[in-house]
TORMAR-581494 format. One record per residue (C-alpha): residue in one letter; residue number from 0; x, y, z. Coordinates in nm, 3 decimals, decimal comma. Each point is the difference from the previous one (the first is absolute). Layout:
<nodes>
   residu   num         x         y         z
        A   NUM         X         Y         Z
...
</nodes>
This chain:
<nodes>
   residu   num         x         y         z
        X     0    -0,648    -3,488     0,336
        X     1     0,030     0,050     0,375
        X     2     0,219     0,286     0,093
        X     3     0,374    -0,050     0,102
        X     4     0,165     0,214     0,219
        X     5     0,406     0,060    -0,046
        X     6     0,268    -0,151     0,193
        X     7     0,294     0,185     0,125
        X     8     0,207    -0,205    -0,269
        X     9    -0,242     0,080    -0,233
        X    10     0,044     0,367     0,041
        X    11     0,406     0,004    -0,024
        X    12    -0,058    -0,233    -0,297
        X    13    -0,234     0,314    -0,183
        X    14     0,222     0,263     0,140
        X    15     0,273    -0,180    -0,152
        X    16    -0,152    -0,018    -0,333
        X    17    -0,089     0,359    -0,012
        X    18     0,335     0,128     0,135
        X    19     0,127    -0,200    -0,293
        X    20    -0,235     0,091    -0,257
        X    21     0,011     0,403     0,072
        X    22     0,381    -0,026     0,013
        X    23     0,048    -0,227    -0,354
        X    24    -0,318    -0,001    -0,219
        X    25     0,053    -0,371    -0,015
        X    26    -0,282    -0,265     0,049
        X    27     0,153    -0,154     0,412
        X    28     0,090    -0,392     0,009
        X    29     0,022    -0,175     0,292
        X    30     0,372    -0,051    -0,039
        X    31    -0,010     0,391     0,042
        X    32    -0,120    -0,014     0,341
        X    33     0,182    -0,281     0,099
        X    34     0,332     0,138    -0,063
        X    35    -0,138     0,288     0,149
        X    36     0,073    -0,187     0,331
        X    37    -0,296     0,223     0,180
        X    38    -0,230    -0,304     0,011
        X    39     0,065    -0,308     0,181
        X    40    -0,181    -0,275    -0,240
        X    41     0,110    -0,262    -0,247
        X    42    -0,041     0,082    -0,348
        X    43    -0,289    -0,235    -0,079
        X    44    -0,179     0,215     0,299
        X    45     0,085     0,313    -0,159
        X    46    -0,161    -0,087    -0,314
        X    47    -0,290    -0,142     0,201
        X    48    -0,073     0,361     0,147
        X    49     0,081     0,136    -0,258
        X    50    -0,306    -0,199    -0,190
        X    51    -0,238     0,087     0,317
        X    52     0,090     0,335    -0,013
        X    53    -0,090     0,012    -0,408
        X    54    -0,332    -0,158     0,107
        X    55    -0,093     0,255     0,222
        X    56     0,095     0,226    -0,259
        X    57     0,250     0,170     0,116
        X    58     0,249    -0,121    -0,258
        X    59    -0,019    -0,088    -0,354
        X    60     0,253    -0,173    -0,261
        X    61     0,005     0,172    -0,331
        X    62     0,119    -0,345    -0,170
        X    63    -0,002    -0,389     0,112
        X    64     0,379     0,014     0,055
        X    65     0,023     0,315     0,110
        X    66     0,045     0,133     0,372
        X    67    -0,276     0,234     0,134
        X    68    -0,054     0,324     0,058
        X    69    -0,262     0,247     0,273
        X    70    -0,331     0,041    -0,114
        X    71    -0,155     0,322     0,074
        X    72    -0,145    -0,198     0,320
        X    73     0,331    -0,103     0,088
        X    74     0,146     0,347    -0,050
        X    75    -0,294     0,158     0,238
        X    76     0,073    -0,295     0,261
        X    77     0,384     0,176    -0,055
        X    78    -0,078     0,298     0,037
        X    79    -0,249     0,022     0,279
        X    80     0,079    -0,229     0,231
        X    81     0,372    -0,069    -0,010
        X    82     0,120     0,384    -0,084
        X    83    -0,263     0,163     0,265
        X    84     0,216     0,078     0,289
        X    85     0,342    -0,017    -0,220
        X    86     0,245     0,334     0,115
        X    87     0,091     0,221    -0,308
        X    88     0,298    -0,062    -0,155
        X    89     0,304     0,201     0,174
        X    90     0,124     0,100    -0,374
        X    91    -0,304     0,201    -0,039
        X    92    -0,047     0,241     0,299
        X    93     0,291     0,237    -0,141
        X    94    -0,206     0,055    -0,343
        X    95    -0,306     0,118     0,196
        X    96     0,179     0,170     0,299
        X    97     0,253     0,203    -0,224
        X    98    -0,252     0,028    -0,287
        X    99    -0,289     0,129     0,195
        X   100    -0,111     0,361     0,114
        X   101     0,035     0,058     0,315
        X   102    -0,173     0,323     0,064
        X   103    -0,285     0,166    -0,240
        X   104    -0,324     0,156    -0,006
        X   105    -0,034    -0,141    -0,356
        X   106    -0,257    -0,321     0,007
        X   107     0,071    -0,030    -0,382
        X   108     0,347    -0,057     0,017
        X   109    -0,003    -0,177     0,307
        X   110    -0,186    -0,244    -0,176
        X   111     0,178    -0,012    -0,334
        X   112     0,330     0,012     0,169
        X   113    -0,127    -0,309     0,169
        X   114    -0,157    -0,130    -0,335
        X   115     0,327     0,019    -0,132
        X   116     0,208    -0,187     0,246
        X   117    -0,224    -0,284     0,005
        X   118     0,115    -0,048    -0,394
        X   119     0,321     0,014     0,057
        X   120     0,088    -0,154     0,276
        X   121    -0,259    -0,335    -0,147
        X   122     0,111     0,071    -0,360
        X   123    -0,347     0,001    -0,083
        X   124    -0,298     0,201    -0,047
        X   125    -0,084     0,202     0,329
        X   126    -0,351     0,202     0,041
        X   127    -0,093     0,192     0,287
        X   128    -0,432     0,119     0,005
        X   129    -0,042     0,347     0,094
        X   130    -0,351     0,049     0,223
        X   131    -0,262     0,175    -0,072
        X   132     0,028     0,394     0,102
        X   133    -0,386    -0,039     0,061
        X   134     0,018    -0,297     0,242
        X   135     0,307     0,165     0,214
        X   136    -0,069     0,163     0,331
        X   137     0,096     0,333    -0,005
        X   138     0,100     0,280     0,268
        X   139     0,000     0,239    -0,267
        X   140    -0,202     0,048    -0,306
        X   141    -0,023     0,325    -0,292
        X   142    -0,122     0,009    -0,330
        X   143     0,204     0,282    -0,218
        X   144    -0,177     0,122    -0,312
        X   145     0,300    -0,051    -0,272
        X   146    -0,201     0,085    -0,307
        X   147    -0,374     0,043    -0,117
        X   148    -0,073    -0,332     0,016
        X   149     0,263    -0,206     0,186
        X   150     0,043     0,023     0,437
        X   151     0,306    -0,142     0,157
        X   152    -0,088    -0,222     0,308
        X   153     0,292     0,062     0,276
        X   154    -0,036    -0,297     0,302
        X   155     0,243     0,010     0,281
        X   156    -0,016    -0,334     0,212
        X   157     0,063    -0,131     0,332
        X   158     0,339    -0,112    -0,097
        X   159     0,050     0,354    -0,116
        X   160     0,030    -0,070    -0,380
        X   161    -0,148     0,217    -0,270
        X   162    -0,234    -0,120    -0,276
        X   163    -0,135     0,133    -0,310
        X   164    -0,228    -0,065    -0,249
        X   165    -0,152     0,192    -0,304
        X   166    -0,385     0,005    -0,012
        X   167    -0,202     0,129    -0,256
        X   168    -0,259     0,296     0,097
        X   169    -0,227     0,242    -0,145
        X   170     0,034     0,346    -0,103
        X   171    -0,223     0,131     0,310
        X   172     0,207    -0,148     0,243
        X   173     0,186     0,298     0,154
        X   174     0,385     0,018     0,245
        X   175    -0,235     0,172     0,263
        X   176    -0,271    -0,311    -0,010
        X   177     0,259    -0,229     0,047
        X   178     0,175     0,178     0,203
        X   179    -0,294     0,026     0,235
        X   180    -0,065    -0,438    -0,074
        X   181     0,380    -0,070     0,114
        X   182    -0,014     0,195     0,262
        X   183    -0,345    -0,137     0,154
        X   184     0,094    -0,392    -0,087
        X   185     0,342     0,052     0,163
        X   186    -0,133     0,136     0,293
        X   187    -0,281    -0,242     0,036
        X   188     0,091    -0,315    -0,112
        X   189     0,380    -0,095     0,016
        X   190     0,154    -0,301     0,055
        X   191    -0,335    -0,158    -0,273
        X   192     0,058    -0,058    -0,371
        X   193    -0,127     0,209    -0,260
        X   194    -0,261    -0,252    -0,089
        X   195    -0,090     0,001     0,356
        X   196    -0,047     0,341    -0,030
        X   197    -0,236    -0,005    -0,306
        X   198    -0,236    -0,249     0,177
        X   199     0,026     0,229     0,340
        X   200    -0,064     0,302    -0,212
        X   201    -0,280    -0,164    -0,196
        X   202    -0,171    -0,070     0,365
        X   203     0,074     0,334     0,174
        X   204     0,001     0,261    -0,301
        X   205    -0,370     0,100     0,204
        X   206     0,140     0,129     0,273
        X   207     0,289     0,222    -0,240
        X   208    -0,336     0,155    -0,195
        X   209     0,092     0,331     0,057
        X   210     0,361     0,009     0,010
        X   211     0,136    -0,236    -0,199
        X   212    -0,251    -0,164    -0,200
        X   213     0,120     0,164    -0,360
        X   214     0,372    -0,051     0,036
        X   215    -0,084    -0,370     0,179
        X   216    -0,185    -0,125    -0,275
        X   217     0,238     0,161    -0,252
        X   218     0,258    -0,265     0,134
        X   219    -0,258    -0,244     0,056
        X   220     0,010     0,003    -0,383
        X   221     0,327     0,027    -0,068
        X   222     0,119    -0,276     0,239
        X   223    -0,290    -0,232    -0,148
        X   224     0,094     0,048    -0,385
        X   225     0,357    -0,053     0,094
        X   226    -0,083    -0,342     0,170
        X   227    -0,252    -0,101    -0,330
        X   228     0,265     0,074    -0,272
        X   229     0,281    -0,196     0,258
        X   230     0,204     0,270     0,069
        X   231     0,179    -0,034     0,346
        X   232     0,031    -0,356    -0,104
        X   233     0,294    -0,196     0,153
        X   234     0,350     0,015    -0,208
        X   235     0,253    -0,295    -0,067
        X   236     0,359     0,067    -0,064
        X   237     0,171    -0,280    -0,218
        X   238     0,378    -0,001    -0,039
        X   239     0,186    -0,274    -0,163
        X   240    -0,240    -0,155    -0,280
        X   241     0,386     0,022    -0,219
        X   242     0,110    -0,252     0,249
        X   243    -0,312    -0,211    -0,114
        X   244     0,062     0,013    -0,354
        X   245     0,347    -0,094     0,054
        X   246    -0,059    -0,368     0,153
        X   247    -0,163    -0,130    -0,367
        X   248     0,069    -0,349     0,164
        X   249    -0,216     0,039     0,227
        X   250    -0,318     0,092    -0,172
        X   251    -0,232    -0,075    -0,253
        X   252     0,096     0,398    -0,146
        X   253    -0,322     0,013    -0,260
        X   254    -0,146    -0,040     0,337
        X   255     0,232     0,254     0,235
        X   256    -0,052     0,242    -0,271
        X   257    -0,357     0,050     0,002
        X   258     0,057    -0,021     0,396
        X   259     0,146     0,309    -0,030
        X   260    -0,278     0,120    -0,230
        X   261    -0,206    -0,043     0,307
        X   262     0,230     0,196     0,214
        X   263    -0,053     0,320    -0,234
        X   264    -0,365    -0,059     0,141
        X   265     0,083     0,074     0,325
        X   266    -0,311     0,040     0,158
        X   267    -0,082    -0,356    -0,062
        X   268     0,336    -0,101     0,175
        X   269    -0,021     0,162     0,332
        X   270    -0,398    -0,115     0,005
        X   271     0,129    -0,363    -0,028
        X   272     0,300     0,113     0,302
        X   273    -0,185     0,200     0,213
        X   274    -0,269    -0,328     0,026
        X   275     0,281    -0,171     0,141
        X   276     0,072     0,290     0,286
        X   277    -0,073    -0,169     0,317
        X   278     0,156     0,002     0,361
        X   279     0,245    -0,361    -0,131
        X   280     0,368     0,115     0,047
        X   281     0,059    -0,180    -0,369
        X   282    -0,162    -0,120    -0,242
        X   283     0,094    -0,218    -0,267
        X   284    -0,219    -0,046    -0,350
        X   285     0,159    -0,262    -0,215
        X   286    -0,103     0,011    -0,416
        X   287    -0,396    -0,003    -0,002
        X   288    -0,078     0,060     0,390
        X   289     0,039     0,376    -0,120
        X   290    -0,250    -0,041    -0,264
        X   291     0,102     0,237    -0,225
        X   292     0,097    -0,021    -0,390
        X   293     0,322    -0,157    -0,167
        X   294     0,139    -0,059     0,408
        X   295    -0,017    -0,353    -0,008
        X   296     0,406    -0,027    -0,010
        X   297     0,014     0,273     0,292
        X   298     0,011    -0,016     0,363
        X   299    -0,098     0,303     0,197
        X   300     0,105     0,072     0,351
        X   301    -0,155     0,291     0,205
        X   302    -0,051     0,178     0,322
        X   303    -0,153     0,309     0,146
        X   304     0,120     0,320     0,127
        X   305    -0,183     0,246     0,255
        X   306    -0,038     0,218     0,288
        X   307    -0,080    -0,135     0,364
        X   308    -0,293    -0,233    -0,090
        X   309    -0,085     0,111    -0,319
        X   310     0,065    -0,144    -0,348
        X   311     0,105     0,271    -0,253
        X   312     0,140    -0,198    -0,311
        X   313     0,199    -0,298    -0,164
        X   314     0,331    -0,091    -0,079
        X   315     0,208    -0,351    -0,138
        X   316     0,153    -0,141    -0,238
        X   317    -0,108    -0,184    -0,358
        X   318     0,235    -0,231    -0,149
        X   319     0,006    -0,339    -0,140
        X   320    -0,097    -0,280     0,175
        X   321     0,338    -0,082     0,054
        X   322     0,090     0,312     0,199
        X   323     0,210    -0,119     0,332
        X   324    -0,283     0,005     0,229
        X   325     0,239    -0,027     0,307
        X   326     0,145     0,316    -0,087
        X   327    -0,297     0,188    -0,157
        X   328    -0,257    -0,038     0,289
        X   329     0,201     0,151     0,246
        X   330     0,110     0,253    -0,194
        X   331    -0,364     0,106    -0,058
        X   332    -0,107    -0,019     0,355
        X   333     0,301     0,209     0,082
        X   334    -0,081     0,266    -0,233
        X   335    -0,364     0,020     0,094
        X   336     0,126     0,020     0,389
        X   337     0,265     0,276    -0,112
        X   338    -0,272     0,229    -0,205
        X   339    -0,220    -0,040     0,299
        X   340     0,281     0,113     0,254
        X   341     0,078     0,267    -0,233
        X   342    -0,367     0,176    -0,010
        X   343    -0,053    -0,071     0,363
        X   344     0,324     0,192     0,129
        X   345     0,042     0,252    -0,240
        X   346     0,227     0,258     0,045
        X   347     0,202    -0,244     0,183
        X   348     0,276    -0,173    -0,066
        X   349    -0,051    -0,355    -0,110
        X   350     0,232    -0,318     0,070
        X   351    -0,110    -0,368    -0,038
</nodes>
């Protein structure tokens, strides 16, 4: 079947439909959209698109006589292209102004502040990724010796946060060896990532023979049985999943339940997020675009938050797929801007 593109009527048509849908829960007639008085066609033309669009896929009718309602196609169509360049609603900017820090050295609670207000002000579920202290560049680095066998990695970054992360060590590992190792990879490597520093130091350890080579390797080892058993992984936040459990109408809940199974797994969550980190202001992922278990009756909306050019994590929104994209999407875009503006200028005052 040869390929149709959409109208402009075509488009209000679907936008009409979904606006209805997300708003009722109620399969969309064309006498729907005709009274809506948005669209300027007789009702035998409404139906008529209405048909096309169902063809394309875009719409489906549950029953003979019933109306229709968005298909996940329809929904993306929604989402993407109509919502895109849509302002954030005015009724949320006091939530995330009033509600948000506006000075801290704490990356933590900068992000779970922000984690927070995302669930509340979408009555939702809001998550917010924390990166990877090994793939951060760093001004600053020490390793503190905090028992026989654990070592607390300190980072201090550009944007003049401070990061920490419990690594496993062995007994021989001495303060004074790393001591020496923080002192040598601060001086000679900053603004790199700790990983970046392992490869380096894995190339140059030669010309440290005499030096540095015992207390180099020492962290060698230590940094590289950290990364194997996943510590320093990235972190998600998730506030709200009571919110979830409260729309039963909206779910299949055998189904949301063992969703939420999954979300004890955490690692497995931000792997399927932090695939979807890329340099797009929003993205939407609508029931199995996210290709993850039991999320078939979800919709997903996320951004990115970072430093100058650099990505450091994710944050959004999951919901049903009913969630008022018009007021969601913005909302998450905001947020991601306002984290971003928060880490760059720290110490500063913040207004947006």
């Amino acid at each position: 079947m040869a390929k149709s593109a959409l109208r402009d009527k075509d488009k209000k048509v679907l936008r009409l439909v979904v606006e209805n849908f997300v708003r009722h829960g109620r399969p969309v007639s064309s006498g729907a959209v005709s009274a809506s008085r948005r669209v300027s066609a007789s009702p035998a033309t409404l139906r008529n698109i209405m048909a096309k669009l169902e063809a394309m896929g875009y719409l489906a009718q549950p029953h003979t006589s019933a109306g229709r309602v968005p298909t996940d196609k329809g929904l993306r169509h929604y989402a993407g292209s109509i919502l895109a360049e849509k302002p954030l609603a005015e009724e949320c900017v006091p939530l995330i102004q009033e509600g948000f820090p506006q000075r801290t050295s704490d990356f933590d609670s900068l992000l779970l502040q922000a984690c927070r207000t995302l669930a509340d002000s979408s009555d939702n579920l809001g998550f917010v990724i924390s990166p990877n202290i090994f793939r951060l560049p760093f001004e600053h680095v020490r390793f503190i010796k905090i028992s026989d066998r654990r070592v607390l990695a300190v980072v201090v970054t550009p944007f003049h946060m401070v990061l920490t992360e419990t690594l496993e060590s062995p007994p021989s590992l001495t303060q004074a060896e790393l001591d020496r190792a923080s002192r040598f990879i601060t001086q000679n490597y900053p603004g790199r990532t700790i990983l970046a520093v392992r490869e380096a130091l894995l190339r140059d350890l030669p010309q440290h023979r005499m030096r540095y080579e015992d207390s180099l390797r020492k962290l060698l080892d230590l940094v590289k049985g950290s990364v194997d058993r996943g510590t320093g992984d990235d972190r998600i936040y998730l506030e709200g999943t009571s919110r979830l459990l409260g729309k039963a109408e909206l779910f299949d809940m055998a189904k949301l339940r063992r969703l939420f199974e999954n979300f004890e797994q955490k690692a497995a969550l931000v792997r399927l997020l932090s695939e979807f980190v890329s340099l797009d202001r929003v993205k939407v992922l609508i029931g199995e675009e996210a290709n993850f278990p039991d999320v078939e009756d979800c919709s997903l909306v996320l951004s990115h938050y970072g430093y100058s050019n650099q990505v450091l994590g994710t944050l959004g929104i999951i919901g049903p797929k009913r969630i008022p994209y018009e007021r969601i999407i913005p909302l998450v875009d905001r947020m991601a801007k306002r984290v971003s503006l928060a880490i760059t200028v720290f110490g500063r005052e913040v207004s947006l």
